[in-house]
C-alpha positions as CSV (number, residue, x, y, z in Angstrom):
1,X,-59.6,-22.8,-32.5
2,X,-59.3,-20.9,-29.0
3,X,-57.9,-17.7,-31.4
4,X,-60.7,-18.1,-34.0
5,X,-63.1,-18.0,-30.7
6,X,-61.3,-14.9,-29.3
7,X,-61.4,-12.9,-33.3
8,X,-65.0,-13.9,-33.0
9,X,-65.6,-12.2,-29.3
10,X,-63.7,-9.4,-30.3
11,X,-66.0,-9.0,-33.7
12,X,-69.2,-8.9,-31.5
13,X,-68.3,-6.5,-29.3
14,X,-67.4,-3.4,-31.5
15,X,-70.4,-4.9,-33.4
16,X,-72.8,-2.6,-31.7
17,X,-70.6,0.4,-32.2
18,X,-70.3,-0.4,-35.8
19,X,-74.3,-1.0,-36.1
20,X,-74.8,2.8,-34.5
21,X,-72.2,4.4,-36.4
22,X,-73.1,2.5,-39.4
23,X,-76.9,3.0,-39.0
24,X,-76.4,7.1,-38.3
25,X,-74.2,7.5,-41.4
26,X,-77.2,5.7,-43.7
27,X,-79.5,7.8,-42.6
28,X,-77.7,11.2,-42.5
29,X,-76.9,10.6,-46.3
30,X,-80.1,8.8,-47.1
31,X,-83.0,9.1,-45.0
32,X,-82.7,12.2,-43.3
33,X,-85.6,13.6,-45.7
34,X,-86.9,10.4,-46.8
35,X,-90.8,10.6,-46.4
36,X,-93.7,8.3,-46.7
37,X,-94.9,9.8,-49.7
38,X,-90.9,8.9,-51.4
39,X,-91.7,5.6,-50.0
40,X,-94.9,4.9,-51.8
41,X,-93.7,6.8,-55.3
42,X,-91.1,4.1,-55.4
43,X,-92.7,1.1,-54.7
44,X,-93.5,-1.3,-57.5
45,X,-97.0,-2.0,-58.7
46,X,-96.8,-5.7,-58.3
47,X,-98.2,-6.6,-54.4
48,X,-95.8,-9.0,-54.0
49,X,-93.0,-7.1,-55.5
50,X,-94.2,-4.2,-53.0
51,X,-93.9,-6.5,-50.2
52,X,-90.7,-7.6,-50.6
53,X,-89.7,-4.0,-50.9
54,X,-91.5,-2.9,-47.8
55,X,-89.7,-5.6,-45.8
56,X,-86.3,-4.4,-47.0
57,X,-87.0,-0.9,-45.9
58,X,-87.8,-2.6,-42.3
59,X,-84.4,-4.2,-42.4
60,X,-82.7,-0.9,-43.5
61,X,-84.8,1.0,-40.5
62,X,-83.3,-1.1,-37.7
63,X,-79.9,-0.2,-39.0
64,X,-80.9,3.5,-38.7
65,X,-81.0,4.4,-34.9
66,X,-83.2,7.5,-35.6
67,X,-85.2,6.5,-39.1
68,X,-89.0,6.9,-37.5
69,X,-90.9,3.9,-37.8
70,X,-94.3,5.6,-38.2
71,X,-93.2,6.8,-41.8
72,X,-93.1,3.1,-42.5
73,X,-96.3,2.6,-41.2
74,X,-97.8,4.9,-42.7
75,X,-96.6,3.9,-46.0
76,X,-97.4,0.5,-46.4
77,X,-100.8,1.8,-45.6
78,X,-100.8,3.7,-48.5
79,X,-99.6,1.1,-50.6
80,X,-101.2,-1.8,-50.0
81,X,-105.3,-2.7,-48.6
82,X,-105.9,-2.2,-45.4
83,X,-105.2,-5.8,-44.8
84,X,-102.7,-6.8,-46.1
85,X,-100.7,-3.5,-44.8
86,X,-101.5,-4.6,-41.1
87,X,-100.2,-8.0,-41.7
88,X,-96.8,-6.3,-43.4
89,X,-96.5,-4.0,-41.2
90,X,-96.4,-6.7,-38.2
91,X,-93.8,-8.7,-40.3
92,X,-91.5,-5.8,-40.8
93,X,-91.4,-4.7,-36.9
94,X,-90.7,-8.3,-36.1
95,X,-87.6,-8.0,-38.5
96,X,-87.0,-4.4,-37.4
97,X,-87.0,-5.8,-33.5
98,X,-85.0,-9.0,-34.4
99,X,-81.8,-7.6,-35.9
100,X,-80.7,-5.0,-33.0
101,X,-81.6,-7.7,-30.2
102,X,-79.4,-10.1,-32.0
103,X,-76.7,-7.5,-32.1
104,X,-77.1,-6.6,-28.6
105,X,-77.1,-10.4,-27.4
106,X,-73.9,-11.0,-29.4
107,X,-72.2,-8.4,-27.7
108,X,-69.9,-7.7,-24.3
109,X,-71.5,-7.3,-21.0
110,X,-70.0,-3.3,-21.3
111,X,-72.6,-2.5,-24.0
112,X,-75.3,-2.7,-21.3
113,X,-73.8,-0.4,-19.3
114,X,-72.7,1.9,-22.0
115,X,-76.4,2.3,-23.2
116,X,-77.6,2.9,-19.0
117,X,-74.9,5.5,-19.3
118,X,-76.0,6.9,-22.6
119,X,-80.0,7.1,-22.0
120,X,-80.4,6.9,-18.2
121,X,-84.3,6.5,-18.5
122,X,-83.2,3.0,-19.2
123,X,-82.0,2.8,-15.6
124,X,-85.4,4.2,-14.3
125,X,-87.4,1.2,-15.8
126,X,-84.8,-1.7,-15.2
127,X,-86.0,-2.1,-11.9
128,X,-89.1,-3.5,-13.3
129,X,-87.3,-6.5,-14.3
130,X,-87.1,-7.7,-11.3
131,X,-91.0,-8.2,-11.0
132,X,-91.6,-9.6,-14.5
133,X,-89.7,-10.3,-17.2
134,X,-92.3,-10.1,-19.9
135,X,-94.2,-6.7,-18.1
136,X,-90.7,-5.4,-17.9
137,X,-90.4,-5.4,-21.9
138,X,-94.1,-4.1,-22.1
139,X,-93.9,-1.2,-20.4
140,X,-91.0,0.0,-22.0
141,X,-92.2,-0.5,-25.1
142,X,-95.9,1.1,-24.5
143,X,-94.0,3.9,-22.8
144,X,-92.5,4.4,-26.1
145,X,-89.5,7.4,-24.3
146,X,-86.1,5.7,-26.0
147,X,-85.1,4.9,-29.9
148,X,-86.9,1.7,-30.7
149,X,-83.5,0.0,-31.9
150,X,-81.8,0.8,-28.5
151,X,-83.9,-0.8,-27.0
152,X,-83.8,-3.6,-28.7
153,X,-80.3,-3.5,-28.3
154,X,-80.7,-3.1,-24.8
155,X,-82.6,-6.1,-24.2
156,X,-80.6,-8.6,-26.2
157,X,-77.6,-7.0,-24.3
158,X,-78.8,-7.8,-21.1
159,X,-80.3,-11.4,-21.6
160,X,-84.1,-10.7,-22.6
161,X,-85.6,-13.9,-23.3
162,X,-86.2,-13.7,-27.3
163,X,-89.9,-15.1,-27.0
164,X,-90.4,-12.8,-23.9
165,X,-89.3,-9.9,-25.4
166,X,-91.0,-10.4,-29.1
167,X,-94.0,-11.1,-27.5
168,X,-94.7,-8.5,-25.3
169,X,-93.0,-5.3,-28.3
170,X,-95.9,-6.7,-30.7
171,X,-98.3,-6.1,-28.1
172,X,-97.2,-3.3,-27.0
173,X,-96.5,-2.1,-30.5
174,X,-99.6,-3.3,-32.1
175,X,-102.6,-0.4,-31.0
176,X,-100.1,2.0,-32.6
177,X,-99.5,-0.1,-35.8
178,X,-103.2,-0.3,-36.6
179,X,-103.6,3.3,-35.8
180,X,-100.9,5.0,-38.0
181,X,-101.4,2.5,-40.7
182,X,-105.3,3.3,-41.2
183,X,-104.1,6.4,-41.7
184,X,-102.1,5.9,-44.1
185,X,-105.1,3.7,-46.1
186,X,-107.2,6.8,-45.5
187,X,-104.7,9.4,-46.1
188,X,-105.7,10.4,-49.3
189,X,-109.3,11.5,-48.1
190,X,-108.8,13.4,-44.7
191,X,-112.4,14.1,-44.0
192,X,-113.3,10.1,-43.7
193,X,-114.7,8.8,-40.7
194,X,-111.9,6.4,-40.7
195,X,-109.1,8.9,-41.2
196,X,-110.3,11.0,-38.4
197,X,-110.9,7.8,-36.0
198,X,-107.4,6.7,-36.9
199,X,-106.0,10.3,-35.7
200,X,-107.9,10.6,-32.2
201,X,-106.8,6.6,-31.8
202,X,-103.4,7.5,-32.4
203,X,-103.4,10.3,-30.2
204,X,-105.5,8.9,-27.8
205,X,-102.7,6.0,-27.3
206,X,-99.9,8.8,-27.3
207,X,-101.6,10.2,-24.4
208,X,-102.2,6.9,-22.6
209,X,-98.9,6.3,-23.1
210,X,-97.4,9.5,-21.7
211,X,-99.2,8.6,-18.6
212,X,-98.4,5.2,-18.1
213,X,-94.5,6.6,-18.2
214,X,-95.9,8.9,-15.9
215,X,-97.6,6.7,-13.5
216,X,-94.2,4.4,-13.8
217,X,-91.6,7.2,-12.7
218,X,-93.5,8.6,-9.9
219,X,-94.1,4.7,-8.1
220,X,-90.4,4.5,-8.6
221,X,-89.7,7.3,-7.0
222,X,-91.7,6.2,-3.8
């Protein structure tokens, strides 16, 4: 029993490393050029059937460090009403957030450290911890500077409380989730009202967002 214990400590620690590597070499041969538009020519015309298909491609995004969730965004936009796309689109992230936080949980203490070491803007915000668990995982998230995945990584790795940290990515993530995906329901007309209030929102929550990182670094630094 004791061995079967140690296999299965040793299996969740190259985990991570296997997640990454794995994730990288499905998008390099896959989804390097994927677009939204490949998205939506290949999703069934059954609703339900599109569903199903749209949360599948959330599940394949978290195992792709660098696979842009905005092209998903956009997509389900385009393929289902308004809605029903916001609705989808807040199911997949919770999918996309779950599986790399339950990666990085699973794994050795040294994968926290190796990601610090990695993407040292991590080590600029972890300080923020220390005040408030839930605001710690907000900020970072709003901020939006680091791979959504190793992030999620990062906070399973490093003991996030699962309901703290859910929580506060939706809504962090959600102004941006509306945003993108009206766009994608107005795509198709680009001189809508709706299209070009979806644009200035989403840029208008990059720029916010910029600032806040902004505003974050420079109180550190004092």
């Amino acid at each position: 029993m004791k061995q079967l214990n140690s296999n299965t400590q040793k299996a969740f620690r190259i985990l991570p490393f296997i997640f990454i590597a794995g994730g990288v070499i499905l998008y390099l041969m896959h989804g390097k050029n994927i677009s939204s538009e490949q998205i939506f020519n290949l999703a069934p015309q059954n609703y339900f059937a599109a569903i199903i298909y749209l949360l599948v491609m959330y599940g394949l995004k978290s195992l792709s460090i660098i696979f842009p969730l905005i092209v998903l965004y956009i997509s389900t936009g385009m393929i289902l009403p308004s809605h029903l796309a916001i609705i989808v689109n807040i199911v997949g992230i919770v999918i996309s957030l779950s599986i790399p936080y339950v990666v990085g949980h699973f794994s050795n203490s040294k994968l926290t450290n190796q990601l610090v070491e990695k993407y040292p803007k991590l080590k600029q915000v972890n300080s923020l911890r220390q005040n408030s668990e839930w605001f710690f995982v907000f900020i970072i998230r709003i901020i939006g500077i680091l791979p959504m995945d190793i992030v999620s990584m990062f906070m399973g790795s490093i003991g996030i409380s699962y309901r703290h940290y859910l929580s506060a990515s939706i809504l962090a993530m959600l102004p941006n989730l509306l945003a993108v995906t009206f766009i994608g329901a107005t795509i198709t007309n680009p001189r809508s009202p709706e299209f070009i209030l979806s644009c200035i929102a989403k840029f208008t929550i990059t720029a916010i967002s910029i600032l806040v990182y902004r505003k974050t670094v420079n109180k550190q630094n004092k």
